[in-house]
C-alpha positions as a printed Julia matrix, in Angstrom:
258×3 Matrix{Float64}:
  86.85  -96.09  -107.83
  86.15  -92.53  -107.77
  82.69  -93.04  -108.44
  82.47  -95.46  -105.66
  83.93  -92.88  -103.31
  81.14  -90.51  -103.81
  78.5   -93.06  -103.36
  79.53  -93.55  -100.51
  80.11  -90.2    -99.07
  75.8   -89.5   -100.69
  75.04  -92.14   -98.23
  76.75  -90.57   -95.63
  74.95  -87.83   -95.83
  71.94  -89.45   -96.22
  72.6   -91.38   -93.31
  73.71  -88.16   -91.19
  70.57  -86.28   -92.42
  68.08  -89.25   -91.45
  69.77  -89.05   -87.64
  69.4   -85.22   -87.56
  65.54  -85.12   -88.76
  64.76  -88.34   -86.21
  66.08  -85.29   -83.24
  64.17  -82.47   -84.7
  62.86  -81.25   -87.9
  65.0   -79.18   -89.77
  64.19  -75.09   -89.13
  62.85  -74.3    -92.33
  60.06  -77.07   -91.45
  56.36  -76.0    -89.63
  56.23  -77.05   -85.94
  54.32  -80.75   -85.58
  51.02  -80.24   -84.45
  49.72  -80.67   -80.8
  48.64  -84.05   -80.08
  44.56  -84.18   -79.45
  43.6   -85.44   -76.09
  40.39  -87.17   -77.19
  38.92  -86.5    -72.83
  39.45  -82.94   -73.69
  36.76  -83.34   -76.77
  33.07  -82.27   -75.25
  30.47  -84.89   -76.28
  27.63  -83.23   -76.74
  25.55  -86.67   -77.07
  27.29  -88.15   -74.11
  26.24  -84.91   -71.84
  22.63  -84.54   -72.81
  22.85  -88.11   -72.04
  23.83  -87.42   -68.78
  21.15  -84.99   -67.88
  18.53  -86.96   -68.98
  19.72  -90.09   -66.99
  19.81  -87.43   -63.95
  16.54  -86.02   -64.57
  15.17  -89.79   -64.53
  16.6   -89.92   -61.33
  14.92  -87.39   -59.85
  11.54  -88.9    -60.67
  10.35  -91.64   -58.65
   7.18  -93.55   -57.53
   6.52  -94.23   -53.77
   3.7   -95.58   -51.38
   3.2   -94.11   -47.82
   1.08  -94.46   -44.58
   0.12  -91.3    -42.74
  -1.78  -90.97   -38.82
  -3.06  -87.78   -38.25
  -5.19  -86.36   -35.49
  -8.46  -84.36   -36.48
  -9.31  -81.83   -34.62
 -12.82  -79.91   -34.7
 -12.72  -76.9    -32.42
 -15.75  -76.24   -30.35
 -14.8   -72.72   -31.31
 -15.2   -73.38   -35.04
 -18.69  -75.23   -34.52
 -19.93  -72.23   -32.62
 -20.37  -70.37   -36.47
 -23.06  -73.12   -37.28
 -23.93  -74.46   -33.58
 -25.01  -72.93   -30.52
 -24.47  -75.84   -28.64
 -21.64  -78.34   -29.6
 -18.62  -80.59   -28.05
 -15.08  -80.47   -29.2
 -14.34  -83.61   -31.53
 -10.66  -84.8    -31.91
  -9.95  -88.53   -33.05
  -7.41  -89.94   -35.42
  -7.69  -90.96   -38.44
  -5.39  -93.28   -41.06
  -4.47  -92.85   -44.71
  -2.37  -94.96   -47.31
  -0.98  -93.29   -50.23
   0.43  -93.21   -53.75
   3.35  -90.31   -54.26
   4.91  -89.24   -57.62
   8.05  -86.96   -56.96
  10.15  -84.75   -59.05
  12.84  -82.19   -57.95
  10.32  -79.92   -56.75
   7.17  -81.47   -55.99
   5.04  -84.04   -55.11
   1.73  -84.93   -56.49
  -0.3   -87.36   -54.37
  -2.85  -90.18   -54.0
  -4.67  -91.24   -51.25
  -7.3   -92.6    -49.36
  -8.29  -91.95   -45.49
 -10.3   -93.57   -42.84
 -11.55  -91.62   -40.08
 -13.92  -93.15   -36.87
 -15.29  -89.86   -36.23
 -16.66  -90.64   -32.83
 -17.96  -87.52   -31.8
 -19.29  -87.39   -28.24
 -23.28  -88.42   -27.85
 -24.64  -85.48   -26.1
 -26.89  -82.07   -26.02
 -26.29  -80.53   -30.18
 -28.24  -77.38   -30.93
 -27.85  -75.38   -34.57
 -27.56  -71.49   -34.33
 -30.9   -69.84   -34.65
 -32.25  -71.75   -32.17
 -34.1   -71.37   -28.31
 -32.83  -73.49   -25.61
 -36.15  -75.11   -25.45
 -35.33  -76.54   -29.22
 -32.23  -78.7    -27.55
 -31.95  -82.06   -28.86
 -29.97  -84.96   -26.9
 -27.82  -86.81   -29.97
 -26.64  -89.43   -30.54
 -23.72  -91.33   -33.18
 -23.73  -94.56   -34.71
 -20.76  -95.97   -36.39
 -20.59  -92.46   -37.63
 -17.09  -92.71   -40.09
 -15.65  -90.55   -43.2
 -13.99  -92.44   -45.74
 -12.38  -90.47   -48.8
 -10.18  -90.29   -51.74
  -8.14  -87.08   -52.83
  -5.17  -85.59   -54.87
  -2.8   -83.31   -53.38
   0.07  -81.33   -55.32
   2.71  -80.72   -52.32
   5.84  -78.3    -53.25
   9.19  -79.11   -51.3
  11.42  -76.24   -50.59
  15.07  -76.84   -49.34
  16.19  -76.06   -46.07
  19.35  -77.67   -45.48
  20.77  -81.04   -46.76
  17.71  -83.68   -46.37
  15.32  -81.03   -44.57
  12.39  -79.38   -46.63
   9.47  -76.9    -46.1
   7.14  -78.4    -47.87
   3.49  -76.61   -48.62
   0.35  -77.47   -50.48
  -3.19  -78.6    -50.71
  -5.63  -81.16   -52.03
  -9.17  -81.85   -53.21
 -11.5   -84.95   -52.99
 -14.57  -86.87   -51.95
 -15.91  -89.13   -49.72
 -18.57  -90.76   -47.86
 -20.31  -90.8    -44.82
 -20.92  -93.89   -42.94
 -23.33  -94.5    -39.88
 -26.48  -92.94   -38.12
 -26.97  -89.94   -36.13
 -30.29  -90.38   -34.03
 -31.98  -87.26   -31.75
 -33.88  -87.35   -28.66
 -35.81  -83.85   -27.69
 -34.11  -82.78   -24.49
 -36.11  -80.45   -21.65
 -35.49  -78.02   -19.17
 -32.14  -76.87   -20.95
 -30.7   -73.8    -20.44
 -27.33  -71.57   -20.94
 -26.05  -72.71   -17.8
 -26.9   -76.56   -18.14
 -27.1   -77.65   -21.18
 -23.96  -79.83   -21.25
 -25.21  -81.69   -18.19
 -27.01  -84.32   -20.84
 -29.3   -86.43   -18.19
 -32.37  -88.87   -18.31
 -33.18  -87.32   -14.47
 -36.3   -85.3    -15.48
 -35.49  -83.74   -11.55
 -32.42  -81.9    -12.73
 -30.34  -81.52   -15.8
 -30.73  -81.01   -19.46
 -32.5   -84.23   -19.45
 -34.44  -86.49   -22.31
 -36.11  -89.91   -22.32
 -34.54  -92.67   -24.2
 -37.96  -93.82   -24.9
 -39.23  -90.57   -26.0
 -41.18  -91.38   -29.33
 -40.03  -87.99   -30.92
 -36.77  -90.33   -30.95
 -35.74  -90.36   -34.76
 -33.07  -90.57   -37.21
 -31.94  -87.88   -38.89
 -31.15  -87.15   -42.68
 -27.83  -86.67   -43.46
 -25.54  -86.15   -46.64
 -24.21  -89.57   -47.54
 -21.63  -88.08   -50.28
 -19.22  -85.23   -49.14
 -16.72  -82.94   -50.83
 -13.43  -82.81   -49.35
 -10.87  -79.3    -49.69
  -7.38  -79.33   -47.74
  -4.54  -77.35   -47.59
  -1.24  -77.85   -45.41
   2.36  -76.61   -44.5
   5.2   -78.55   -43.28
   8.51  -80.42   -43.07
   9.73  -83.36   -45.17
  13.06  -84.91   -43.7
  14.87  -87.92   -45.66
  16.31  -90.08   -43.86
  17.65  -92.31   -47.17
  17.5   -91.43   -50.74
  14.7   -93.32   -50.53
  12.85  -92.96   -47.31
  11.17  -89.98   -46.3
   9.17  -88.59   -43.19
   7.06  -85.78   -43.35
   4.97  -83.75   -40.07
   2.31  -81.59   -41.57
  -0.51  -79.61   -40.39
  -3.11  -77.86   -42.12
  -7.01  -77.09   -42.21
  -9.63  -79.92   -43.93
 -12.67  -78.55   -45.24
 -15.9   -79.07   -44.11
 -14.31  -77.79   -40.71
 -10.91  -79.37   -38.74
  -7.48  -78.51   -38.16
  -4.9   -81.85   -38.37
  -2.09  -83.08   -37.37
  -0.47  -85.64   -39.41
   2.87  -87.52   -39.96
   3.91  -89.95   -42.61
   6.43  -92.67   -43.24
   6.98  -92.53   -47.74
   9.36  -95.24   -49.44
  10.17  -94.54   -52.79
  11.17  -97.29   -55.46
């Protein structure tokens, strides 16, 4: 009996003990440690992943269509010309854009109807009595060139962008020349066939003849402007800049990337 009593009172205290450790461990036990959050651990895979999914994102492909009006100055042909006329027609380009963060690199090709204005053309170096009435055929500039374009932000969606480009093209049509008389300082844009008055010529002069011209042509631009997107994925751009072998443009663009 007396060793059933003291079973029982082991158990007790077993029992007892169990209840107090289930509330807290006992003092002369170390503290638990802090539970581990896994969210808290960095991944160092999962962030590099990140970056280079954003990078990715920040690369894209696009086409584009761009008018632009080209503008040769009468003041600019004046280095090579004594006597010229002002040319300003537009001209139409499609293109092929790849874009990162910073810049654009970009392909394209441009039409331009030239259609400068038949009339009285002299070089520099030249008497008044060396005037030639001139005319253009179907005279057009078709070319191909890369530009590298840098976009610097402005505000949300607005850019400076800046740049430049280099290429090659060729040149289209006829230009024929008639020897024109009586021409002077004072008349020489008054182009007439009335041998009484005028800077005049005969359109059945046989000194009529076609000249020579350079069929191939190099191509140098460079350009400044903005770049607004309207969508992720839609931009427009207004640009102006100088095109060598000699105008000044004016050019916007409508650019979809994919």
């Amino acid at each position: 009996m007396k060793t059933t009593i003291q079973f029982l009172a082991f158990c007790l205290v077993l029992t007892t003990a169990s209840m107090t450790w289930a509330q807290g461990a006992p003092p002369w036990m170390p503290p638990p440690p802090a539970p581990v959050i896994l969210s808290e651990i960095a991944s160092p895979i999962t962030e590099v992943r990140a970056d280079d999914e954003s990078e990715i994102k920040l690369r894209k492909f696009g086409l584009g269509v761009e008018v632009r009006q080209n503008i040769v100055p009468e003041f600019f042909l004046n280095l090579f010309m004594r006597a010229a006329h002002e040319v300003a027609t537009p001209a139409y380009s499609a293109k092929f854009i790849y874009r990162t963060k910073t810049t654009d690199v970009i392909i394209k090709g441009s039409y331009w109807d030239i259609k400068a204005p038949n009339g009285n053309w002299m070089g520099i170096g030249h008497d008044w009595e060396d005037m030639e009435y001139t005319e253009f055929q179907n005279f057009k500039f078709v070319w191909g060139q890369i530009n590298v374009v840098w976009n610097q932000p402005l505000i949300t969606g607005l850019y400076f962008i800046y740049g430049g480009g280099i290429g090659a093209g060729a040149v289209m049509g006829d230009i024929w020349t008639t020897p024109a008389y009586n021409c002077t300082a004072d008349n020489w844009r008054d182009a007439t066939t009335n041998p009484i008055s005028g800077c005049w010529h005969s359109p059945l002069d046989p000194e009529r003849e076609k000249e020579d011209i350079p069929r191939v042509m190099a191509a140098l631009e460079a350009t400044f402007g903005l770049r607004y997107d309207l969508f992720s994925n839609v931009s427009f751009k207004l640009e102006t800049g100088l095109f060598l072998p000699g105008f000044w443009q004016v050019s916007g663009s409508v650019e979809i990337l994919f």
